[in-house]
Residue, then its C-alpha position, 0 to 999 in steps of 0.5 A: x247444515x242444521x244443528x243436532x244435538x248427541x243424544x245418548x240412549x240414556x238421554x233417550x230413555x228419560x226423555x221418554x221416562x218424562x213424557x209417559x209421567x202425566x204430572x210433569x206435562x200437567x205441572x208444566x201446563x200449570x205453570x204456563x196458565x199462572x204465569x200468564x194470568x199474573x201482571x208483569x209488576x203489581x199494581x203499587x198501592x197508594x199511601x191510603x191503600x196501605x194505612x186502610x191494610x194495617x189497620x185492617x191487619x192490627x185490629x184482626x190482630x189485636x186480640x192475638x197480641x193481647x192473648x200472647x202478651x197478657x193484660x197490659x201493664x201501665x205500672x212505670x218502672x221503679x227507679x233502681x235508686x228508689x230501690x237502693x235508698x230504700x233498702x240501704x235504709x232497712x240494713x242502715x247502710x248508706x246507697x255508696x255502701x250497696x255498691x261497694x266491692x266488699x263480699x262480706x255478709x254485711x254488704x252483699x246481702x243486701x245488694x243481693x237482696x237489691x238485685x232481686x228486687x230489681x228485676x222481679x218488681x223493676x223489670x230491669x235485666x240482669x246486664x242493666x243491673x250489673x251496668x248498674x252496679x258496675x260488673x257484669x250480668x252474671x254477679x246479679x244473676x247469682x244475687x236474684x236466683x239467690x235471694x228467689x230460692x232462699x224464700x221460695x219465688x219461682x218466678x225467677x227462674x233458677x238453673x236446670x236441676x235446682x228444685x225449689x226449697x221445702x216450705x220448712x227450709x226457707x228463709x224465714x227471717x229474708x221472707x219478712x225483711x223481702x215483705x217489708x222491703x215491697x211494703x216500703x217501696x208499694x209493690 
């Protein structure tokens, strides 16, 4: 004796349902027709075929890459020591004093002011910086953003809410030493 399934009413009525919809016989057949025309397993591509695809692709790609990344930059990246001696020489203190724990004005300025120097025209991030000078990235983050609103950089970003200051609020006297600080290091 053969084998019958139990078909309940409900079994019945979907399986009708699904032979009057024409798109799922049409979806079928379609699947049958792509299945049978695609090879079991793609050629492999030899070490030639593949250097000729990715040359092909990054030179399409090329102009891509320039407009989303800019003009390449050939400019090396500034030592932080450079950026240390020099502006510990301007505020006649010595590279170890820049470094020191201290929080007073005398000392935490100019590492502050060292800081932003280093990550507008050194590139560094602020956990490198704060590798650096021995704590973590959060001290140069305040130091940057410090220093970027006190003379008016909007390029260092500053926290949700914090508008740039007015041009009569700034700190001129910082604006200066910043410009002579770049001169010195030929930024």
């Amino acid at each position: 004796m053969l084998y019958k399934p139990l078909l309940t009413s409900a079994h019945r009525r979907q399986h009708a349902d699904y032979l009057k919809n024409r798109r799922h016989i049409d979806a079928g057949a379609m699947r049958l027709r792509v299945g049978s025309a695609l090879p079991a397993r793609p050629k492999p591509l030899s070490k030639t075929e593949k250097e000729g695809i990715i040359a092909a692709l990054s030179t399409l790609m090329q102009p891509v890459f320039a407009l989303l990344l800019g003009a390449p930059q050939r400019r090396t990246r500034m030592k932080w020591d450079e950026i240390k001696r020099v502006v510990a020489a301007f505020y006649k203190l010595t590279p170890v004093e820049i470094l020191a724990r201290e929080r007073t004005y005398r000392i935490s300025h100019p590492r502050f002011v060292c800081m932003y120097l280093a990550k507008k025209f050194a590139g560094y991030s602020y956990g490198e910086i704060g590798r650096l000078i021995h704590t973590d990235h959060s001290v140069p983050l305040y130091g940057a953003r410090y220093v970027a609103l006190r003379i008016g950089d909007t390029s260092i970003s500053q926290p949700k809410g914090v508008r740039p200051l007015p041009p009569e609020r700034l700190d001129k006297k910082l604006c200066e030493e910043i410009a002579h600080l770049e001169k010195a290091l030929g930024v």
